[in-house]
C-alpha positions as CSV (number, residue, x, y, z in Angstrom):
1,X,105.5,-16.5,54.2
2,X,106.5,-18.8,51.5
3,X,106.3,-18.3,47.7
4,X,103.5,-20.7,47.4
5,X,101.2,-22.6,49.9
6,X,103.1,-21.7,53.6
7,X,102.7,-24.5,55.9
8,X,100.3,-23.9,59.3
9,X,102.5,-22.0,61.5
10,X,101.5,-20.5,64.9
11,X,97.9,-20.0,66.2
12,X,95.1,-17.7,64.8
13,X,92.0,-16.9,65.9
14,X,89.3,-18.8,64.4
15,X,87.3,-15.2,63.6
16,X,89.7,-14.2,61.6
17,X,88.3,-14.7,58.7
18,X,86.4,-11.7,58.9
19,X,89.7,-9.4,58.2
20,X,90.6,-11.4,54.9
21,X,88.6,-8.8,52.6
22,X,88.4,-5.2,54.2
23,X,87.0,-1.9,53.5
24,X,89.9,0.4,52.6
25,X,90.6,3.5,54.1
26,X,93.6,5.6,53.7
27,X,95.6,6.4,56.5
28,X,98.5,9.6,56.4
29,X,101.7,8.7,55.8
30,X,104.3,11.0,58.2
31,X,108.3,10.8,59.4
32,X,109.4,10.0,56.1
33,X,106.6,7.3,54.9
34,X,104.5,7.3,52.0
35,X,101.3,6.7,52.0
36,X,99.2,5.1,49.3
37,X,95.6,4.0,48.9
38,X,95.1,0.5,49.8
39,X,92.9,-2.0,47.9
40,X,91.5,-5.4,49.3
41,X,93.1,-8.8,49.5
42,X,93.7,-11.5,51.9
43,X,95.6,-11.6,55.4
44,X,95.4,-12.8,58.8
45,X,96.1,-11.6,62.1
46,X,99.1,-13.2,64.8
47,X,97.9,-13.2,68.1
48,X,100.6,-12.5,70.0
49,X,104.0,-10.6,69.8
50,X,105.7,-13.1,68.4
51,X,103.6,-15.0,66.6
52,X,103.2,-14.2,62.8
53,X,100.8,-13.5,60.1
54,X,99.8,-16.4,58.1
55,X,98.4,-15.1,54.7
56,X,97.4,-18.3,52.9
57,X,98.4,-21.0,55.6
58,X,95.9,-23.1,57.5
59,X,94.3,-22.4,61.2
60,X,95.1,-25.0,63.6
61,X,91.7,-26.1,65.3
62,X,91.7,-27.6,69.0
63,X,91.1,-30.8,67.9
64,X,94.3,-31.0,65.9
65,X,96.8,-30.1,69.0
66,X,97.4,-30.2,72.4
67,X,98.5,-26.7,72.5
68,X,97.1,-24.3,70.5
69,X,99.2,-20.7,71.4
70,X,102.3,-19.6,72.8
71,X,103.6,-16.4,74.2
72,X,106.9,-15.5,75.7
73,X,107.3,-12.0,77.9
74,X,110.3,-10.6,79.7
75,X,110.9,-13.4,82.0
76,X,107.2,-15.7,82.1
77,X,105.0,-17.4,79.3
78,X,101.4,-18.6,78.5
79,X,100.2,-21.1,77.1
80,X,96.6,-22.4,75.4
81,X,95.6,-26.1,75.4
82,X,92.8,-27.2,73.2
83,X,90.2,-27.5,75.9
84,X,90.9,-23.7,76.2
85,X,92.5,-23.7,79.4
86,X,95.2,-21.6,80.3
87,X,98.7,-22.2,81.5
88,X,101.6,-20.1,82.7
89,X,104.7,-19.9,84.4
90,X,108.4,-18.3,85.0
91,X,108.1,-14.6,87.2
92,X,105.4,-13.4,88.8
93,X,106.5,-10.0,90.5
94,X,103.6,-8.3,89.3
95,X,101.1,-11.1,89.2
96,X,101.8,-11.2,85.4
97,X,101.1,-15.0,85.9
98,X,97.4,-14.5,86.8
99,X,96.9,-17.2,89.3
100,X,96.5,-14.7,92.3
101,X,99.7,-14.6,93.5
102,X,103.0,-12.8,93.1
103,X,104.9,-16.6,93.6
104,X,107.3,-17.4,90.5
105,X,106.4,-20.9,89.5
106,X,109.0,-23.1,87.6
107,X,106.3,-25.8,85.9
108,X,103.1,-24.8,83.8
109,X,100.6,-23.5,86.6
110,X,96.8,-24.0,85.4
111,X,95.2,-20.1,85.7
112,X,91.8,-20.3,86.7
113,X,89.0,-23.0,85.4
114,X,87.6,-21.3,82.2
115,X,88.4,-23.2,79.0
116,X,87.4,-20.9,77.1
117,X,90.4,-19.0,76.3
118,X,91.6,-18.7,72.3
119,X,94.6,-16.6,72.2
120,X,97.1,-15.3,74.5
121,X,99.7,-12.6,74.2
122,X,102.8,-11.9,76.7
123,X,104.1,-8.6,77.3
124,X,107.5,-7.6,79.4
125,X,105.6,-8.2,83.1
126,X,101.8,-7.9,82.0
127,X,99.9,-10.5,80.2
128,X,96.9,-9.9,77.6
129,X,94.2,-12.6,76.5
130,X,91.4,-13.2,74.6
131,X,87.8,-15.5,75.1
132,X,85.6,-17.3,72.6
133,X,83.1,-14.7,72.9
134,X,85.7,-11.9,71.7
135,X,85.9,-10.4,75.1
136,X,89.3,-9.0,76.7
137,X,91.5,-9.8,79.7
138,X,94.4,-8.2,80.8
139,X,96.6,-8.7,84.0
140,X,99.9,-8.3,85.4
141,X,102.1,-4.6,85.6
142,X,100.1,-1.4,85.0
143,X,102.3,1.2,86.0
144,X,101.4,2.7,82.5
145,X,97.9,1.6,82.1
146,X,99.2,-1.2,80.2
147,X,96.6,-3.5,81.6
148,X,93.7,-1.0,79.8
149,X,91.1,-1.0,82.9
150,X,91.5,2.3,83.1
151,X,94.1,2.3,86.4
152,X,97.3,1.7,87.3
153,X,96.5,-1.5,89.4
154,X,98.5,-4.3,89.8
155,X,96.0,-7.3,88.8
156,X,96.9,-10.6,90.0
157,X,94.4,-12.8,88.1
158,X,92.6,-11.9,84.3
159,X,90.9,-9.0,84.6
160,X,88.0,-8.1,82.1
161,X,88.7,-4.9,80.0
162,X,86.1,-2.7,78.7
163,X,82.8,-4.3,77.4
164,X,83.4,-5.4,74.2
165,X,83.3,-8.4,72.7
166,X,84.8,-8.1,69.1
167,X,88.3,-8.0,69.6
168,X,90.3,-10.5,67.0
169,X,93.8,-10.2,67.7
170,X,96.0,-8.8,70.6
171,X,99.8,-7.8,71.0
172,X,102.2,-6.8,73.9
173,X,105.0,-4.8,74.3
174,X,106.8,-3.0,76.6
175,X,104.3,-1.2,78.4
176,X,101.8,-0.4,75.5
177,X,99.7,-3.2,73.6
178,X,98.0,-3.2,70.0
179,X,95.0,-5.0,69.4
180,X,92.1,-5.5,66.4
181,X,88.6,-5.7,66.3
182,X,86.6,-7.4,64.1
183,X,85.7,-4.9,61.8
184,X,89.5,-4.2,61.0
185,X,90.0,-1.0,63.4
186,X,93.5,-0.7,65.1
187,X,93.8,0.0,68.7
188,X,96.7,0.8,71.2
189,X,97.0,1.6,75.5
190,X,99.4,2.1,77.7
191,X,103.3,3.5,77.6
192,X,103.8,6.3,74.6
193,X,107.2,7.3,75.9
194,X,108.1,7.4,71.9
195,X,105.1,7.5,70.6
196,X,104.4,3.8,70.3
197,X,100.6,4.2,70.7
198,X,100.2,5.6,67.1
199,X,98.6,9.4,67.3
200,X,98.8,12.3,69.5
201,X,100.9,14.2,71.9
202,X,102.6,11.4,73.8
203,X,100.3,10.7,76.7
204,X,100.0,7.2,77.9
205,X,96.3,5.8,77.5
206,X,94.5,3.7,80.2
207,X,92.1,2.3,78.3
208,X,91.9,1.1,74.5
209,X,92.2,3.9,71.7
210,X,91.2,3.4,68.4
211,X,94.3,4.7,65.9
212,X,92.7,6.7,62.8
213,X,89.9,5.9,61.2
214,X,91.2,2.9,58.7
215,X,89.5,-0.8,59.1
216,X,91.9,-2.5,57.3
217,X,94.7,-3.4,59.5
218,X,95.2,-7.5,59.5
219,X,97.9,-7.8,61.7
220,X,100.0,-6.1,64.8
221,X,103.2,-6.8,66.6
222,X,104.3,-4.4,69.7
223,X,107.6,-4.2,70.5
224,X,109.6,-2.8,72.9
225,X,108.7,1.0,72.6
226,X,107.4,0.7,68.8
227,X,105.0,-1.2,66.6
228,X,104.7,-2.6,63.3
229,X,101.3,-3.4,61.6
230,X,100.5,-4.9,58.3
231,X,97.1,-4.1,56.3
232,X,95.1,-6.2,53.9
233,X,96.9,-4.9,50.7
234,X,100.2,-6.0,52.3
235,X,101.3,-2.7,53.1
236,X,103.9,-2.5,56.0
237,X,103.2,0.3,58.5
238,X,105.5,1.8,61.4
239,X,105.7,4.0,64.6
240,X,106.9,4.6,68.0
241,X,110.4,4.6,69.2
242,X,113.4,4.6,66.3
243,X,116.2,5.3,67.7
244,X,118.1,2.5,66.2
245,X,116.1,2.6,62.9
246,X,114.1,-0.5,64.0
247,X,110.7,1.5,62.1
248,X,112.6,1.0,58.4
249,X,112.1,4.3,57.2
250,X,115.8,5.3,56.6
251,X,115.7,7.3,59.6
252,X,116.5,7.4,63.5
253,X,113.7,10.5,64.5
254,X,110.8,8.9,66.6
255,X,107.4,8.6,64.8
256,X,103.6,9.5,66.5
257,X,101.4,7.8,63.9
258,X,101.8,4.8,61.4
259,X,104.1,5.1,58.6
260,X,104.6,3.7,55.4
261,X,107.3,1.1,54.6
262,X,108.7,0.6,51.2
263,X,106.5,-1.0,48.7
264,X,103.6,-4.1,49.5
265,X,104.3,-7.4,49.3
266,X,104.8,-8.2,53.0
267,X,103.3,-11.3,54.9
268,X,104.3,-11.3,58.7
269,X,105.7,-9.0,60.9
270,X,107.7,-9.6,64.1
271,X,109.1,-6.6,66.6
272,X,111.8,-7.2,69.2
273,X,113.3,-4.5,72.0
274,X,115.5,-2.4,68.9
275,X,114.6,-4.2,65.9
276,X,112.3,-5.6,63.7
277,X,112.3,-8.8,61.4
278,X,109.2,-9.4,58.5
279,X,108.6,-11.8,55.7
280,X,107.4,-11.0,52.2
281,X,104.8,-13.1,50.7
282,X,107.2,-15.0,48.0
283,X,109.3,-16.4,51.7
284,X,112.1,-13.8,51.8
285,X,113.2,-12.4,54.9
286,X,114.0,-9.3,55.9
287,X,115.3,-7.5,58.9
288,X,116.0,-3.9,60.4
289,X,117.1,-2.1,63.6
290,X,119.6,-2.9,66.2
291,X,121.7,-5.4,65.2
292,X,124.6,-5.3,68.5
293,X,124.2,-9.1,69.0
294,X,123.9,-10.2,64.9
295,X,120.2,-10.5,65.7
296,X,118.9,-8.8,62.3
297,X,120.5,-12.1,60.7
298,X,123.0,-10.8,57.9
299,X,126.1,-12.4,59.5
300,X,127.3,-8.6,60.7
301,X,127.3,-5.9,64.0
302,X,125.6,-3.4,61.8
303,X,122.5,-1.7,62.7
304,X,119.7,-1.4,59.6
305,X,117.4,1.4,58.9
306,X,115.3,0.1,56.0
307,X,114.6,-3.5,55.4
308,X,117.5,-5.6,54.4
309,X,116.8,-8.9,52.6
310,X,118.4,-12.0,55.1
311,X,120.1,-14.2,52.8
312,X,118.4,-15.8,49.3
313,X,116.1,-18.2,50.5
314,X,112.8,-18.0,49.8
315,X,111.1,-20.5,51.8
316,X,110.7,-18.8,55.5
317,X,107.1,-19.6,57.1
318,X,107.6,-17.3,60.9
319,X,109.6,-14.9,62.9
320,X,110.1,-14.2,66.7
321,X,112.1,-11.5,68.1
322,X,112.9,-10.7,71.4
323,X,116.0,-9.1,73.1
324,X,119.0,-9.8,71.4
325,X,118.2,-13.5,69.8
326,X,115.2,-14.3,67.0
327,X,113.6,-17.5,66.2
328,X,112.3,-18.4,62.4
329,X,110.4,-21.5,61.0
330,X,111.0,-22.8,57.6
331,X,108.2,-24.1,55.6
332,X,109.7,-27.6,56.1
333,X,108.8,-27.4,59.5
334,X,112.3,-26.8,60.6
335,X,113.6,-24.7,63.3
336,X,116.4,-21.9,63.2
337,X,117.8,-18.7,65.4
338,X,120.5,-16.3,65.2
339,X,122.1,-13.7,67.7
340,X,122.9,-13.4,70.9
341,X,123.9,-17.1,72.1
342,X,124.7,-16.5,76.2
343,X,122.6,-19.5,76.9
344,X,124.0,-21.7,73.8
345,X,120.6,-21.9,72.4
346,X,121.5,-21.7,68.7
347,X,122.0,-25.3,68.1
348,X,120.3,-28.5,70.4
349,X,123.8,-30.6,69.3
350,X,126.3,-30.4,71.8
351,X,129.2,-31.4,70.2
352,X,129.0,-28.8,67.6
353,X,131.7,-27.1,69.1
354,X,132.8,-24.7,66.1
355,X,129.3,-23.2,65.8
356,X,128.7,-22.5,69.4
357,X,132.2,-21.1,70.1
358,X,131.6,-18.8,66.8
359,X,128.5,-17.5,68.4
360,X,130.0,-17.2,71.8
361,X,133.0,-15.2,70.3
362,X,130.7,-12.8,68.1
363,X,127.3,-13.5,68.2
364,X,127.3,-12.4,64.8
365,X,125.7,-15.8,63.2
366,X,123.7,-15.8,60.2
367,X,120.8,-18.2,60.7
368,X,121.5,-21.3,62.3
369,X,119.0,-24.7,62.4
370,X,118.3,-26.1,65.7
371,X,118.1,-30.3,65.6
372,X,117.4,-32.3,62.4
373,X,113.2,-31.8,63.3
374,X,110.7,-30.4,60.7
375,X,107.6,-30.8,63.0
376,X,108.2,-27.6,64.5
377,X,104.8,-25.6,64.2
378,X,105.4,-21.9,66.0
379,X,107.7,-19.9,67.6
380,X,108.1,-17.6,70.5
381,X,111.3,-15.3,72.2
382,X,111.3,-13.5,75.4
383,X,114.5,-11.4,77.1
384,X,116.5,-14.9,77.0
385,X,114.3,-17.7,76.4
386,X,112.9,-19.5,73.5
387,X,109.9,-21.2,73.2
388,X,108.7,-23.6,70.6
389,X,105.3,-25.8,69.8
390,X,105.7,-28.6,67.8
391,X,102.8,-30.2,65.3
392,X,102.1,-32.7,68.1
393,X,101.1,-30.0,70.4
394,X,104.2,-30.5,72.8
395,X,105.8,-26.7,74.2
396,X,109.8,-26.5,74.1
397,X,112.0,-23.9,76.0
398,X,115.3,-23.2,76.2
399,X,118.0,-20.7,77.5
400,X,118.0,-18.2,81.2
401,X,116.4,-20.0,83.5
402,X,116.5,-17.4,87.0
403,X,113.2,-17.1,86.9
404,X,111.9,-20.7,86.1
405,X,110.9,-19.7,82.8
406,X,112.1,-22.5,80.9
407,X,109.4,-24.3,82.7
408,X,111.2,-27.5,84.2
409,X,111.1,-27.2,87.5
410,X,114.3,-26.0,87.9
411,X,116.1,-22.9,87.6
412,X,119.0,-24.3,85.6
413,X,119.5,-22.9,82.1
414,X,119.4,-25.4,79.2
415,X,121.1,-24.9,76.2
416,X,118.8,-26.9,73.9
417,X,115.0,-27.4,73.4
418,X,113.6,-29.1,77.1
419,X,110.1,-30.5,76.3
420,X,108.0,-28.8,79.7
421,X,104.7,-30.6,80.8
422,X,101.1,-29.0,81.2
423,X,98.2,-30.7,82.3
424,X,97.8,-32.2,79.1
425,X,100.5,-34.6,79.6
């Protein structure tokens, strides 16, 4: 995410390492894509939709922060702390909190008393998670099998899917999620309106399905109704819904099964509703897709269909997407975010009136930093909220706050990062 060493951004499963040097298997190309053999190299997985690759950075251990993961959805979040319990908060309509109940809460709500939870992804009303011993837990909606038990119950508290107990990496969307196992396989359930679930006619999936024969995927990031995936070789795959050109291959026609994406070279991947935003590995970032808000970055209304770069720098470290607004990390530890500014969340100074009435007018804003800070550490966007960790293992939020998912006890919105206490406090 850098040109050289990246800094440690976001959270990453401490298995991981088992997807830095895969077996290579080729997987067609199709919808315009080209498909090449891949060859070995490093990468790691994200563990949640908005939280980033890190090819070359470091793996925060528990002992290091307070938090260890973050995951924004539609309208709730989770969060890890290093004893590996698990937090969560904002709307609960569906039980997508997991504490038994369908009760919004406005403050971090401690889910269950298992600590040993290690990575935590947040879909648009369901919730996905992962244990030390690999195993996987889903609750929340299911009206499309989302929560991969093989139903379309409602679950109100983690609910164990399938038997297995090597899965590295998870991702939520929409209604469909994309997940890893340890040997480098890629799997996808639920929703596959567009196609999102990578092969096939487009029947939704109740349970985990494995997505061609290939075991050398290293990360996944779900979007709304489409999903991005990088391999080991740094080879940037695409499929699912593209009606805004949000899968990068020059086209708007809806793909079934991973794609091919320009050349390699690419070290995290980040999907919002319509778009999509990735960074190469010498720091440059790049964007595509639905860009109504200015949320592809490039200072214009204009959608993308192939990756455009963002601006010359060379030194981004994460991405976040979400609705209409996307979060980014420098390797400096700074913190920056462009589009859609309703809530006034592009800058924490008040009085910098000509930036916020510029966003307010247009919303077309190249990237923007957020504070002076540069202990910011990872990154996470829902509908219209932001989330943010910082090195000491404090969780931020800002922006819509109906649902109490800012996490302050309140259900005002705040226009800059609020610091919100969990139990670690």
């Amino acid at each position: 995410m850098s040109d050289a060493q990246p800094r440690r951004v976001g959270s990453v499963l401490p298995v991981l390492a088992a997807l830095v040097l895969l077996a290579a298997t080729l997987v067609g190309a199709g919808c315009g894509g080209t498909a090449a053999k891949p060859r070995q190299s490093g990468g790691q997985t994200p563990t949640a939709v908005v939280t980033p690759a890190q090819p070359g950075g470091q793996t925060p251990t528990p002992a290091a922060i307070d938090r260890v993961a973050i995951a924004a959805g539609g309208w709730h979040n989770l969060a890890l702390e290093a004893d590996g319990s698990l937090w969560a908060w904002g709307r609960n309509k569906f039980g997508q909190l997991g504490d038994g109940t369908k009760t919004s809460r406005r403050t971090p709500t401690r889910i269950g008393a298992e600590t040993d939870w290690v990575a935590v992804a947040a879909g648009l009303e369901h919730s996905l998670a992962l244990k030390t011993d690999g195993s996987l837990w889903a609750w929340g909606r299911n009206a499309a099998g989302q929560l991969g038990d093989g139903t379309r119950a409602v679950r109100q508290t983690p609910t164990r899917v399938g038997a297995d107990t090597d899965w590295v990496a998870v991702s939520a969307g929409g209604s469909h999620n994309l997940a890893l196992k340890a040997d480098g396989s890629l799997w996808a359930w639920g929703g596959n309106k567009f196609g999102q679930l990578g092969g096939g006619p487009k029947t939704g999936r109740r349970t985990p399905t494995r997505i061609g024969a290939a075991t050398d995927w290293a990360a996944v990031a779900a979007g709304y109704d489409h999903s991005l995936a990088l391999k080991a070789d740094g080879s940037l795959w695409a499929w699912g819904h593209n009606d805004y050109g949000q899968l990068g291959n020059g086209r708007k026609a809806d793909c079934r099964k991973p794609t091919r994406i320009g050349a390699k070279g690419w070290a995290a991947v980040a999907a919002g509703v319509a778009y999509s935003l990735a960074v190469k590995t010498d720091g440059s970032l790049w964007s595509w897709g639905s860009n109504w808000y200015g949320q592809l970055g490039d200072g214009t209304a204009t959608d993308r269909r192939t990756p455009t770069r963002v601006g010359a720098k060379k030194d981004w470290a994460a991405i976040a997407a979400g609705l209409y607004n996307s979060l980014a990390l420098k390797t400096n530890g700074s913190l920056w975010v462009w589009g859609e500014n309703v809530f006034a969340d592009l800058n924490e100074h008040s009085h910098d009136q000509d930036l916020l009435a510029a966003a307010f007018s247009n919303h077309r804003t190249p990237p923007a930093r957020v504070g002076a800070k540069t202990d910011w550490d990872a990154v996470a966007v829902g509908l219209d909220h932001n989330l943010a960790l910082n090195t000491g293992g404090s969780v931020w939020a800002w922006g819509d706050n109906e649902s109490g998912q800012v996490g302050d006890g309140t259900r005002t919105d705040r226009s800059k990062p609020t610091r919100i206490h969990t139990g670690g406090d």
